[in-house]
N, C-alpha and C positions, 0 to 999 in steps of 0.2 A: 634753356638750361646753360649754354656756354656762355648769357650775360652773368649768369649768378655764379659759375666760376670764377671770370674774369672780375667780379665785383672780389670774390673771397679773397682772390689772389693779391689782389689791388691792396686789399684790405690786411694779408699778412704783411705785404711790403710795407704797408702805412707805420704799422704796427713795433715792427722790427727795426724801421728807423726812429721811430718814436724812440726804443728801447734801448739806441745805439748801439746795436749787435749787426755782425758784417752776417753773411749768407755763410759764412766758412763757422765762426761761434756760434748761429742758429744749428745746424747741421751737428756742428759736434755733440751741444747739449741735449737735444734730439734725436739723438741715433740714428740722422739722417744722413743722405748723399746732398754735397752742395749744390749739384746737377738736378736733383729735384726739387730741394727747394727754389732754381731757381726756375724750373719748369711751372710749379707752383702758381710763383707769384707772377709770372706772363700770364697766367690761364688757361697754361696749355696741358697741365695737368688734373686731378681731379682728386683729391686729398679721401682717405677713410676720416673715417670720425679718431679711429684712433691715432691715424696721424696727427691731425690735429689738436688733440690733449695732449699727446707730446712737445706738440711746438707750443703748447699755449703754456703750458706747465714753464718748458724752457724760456720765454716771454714774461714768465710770471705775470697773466691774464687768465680767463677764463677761453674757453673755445669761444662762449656764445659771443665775446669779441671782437670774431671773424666777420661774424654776423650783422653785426651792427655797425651800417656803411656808413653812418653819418653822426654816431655817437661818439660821445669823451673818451680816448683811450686811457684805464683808469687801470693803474698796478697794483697789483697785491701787496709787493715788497716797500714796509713801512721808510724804508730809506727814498725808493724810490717815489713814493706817495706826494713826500717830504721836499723831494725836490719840483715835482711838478706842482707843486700847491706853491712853493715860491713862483716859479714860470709864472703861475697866473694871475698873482697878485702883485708884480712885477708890470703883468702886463696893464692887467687892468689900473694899476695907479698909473701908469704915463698916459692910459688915455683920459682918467678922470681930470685930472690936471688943466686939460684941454677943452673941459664940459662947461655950459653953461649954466645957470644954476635951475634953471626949469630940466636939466636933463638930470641936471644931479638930483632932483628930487625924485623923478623919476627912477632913476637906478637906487636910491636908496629906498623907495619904497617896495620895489622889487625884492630887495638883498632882506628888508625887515619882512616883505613876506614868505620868503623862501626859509626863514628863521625861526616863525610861526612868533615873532614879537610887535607886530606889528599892530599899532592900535584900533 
């Protein structure tokens, strides 16, 4: 049980810097104490469910979020969507750039089948 706290916690802090919110704006939007958010995110706390719709709310994420230790942190907030969908595609052109053309057909066979266009 104290791994899957320290995973949750891990995971608010991922989350929250993803978000660019300090511990002091998490807290406020929250109606938390900054002391337990940051007890929180060491793992030395142990979050309600309803704490956690409040910081997820204030995150503009879902809780289940928290949850997911190795998935895409994905926003609600269309501005914010907006800018991480630049991040990615940003990223991913300076690596294609770099690709050789057996990868690039690779990743474009991927991308057309992720699109459901795919021949």
């Amino acid at each position: 049980m104290e791994d899957l706290i320290k995973q949750v916690g891990e995971r608010i802090k991922q989350i929250r810097k993803a978000a660019k919110v300090t511990q002091e704006k998490l807290a406020e939007k929250a109606g938390l104490s900054v002391e337990y958010i940051s007890r929180l995110e060491r793992g030395v706390g142990q979050p309600s469910f309803k704490t956690l719709t409040l910081m997820a709310d204030a995150l503009d994420v879902t809780a289940r979020d928290f949850f997911d230790f190795n998935g895409p942190i994905v926003f609600r907030d269309k501005r914010q969507e907006a800018k991480q969908r630049k991040e990615y595609i940003d990223a991913i052109s300076s690596e294609i750039k770099t690709m050789e053309v057996r990868e690039l057909i690779a990743v474009y066979n991927v991308v057309m089948g992720l699109t459901g266009t795919a021949e």
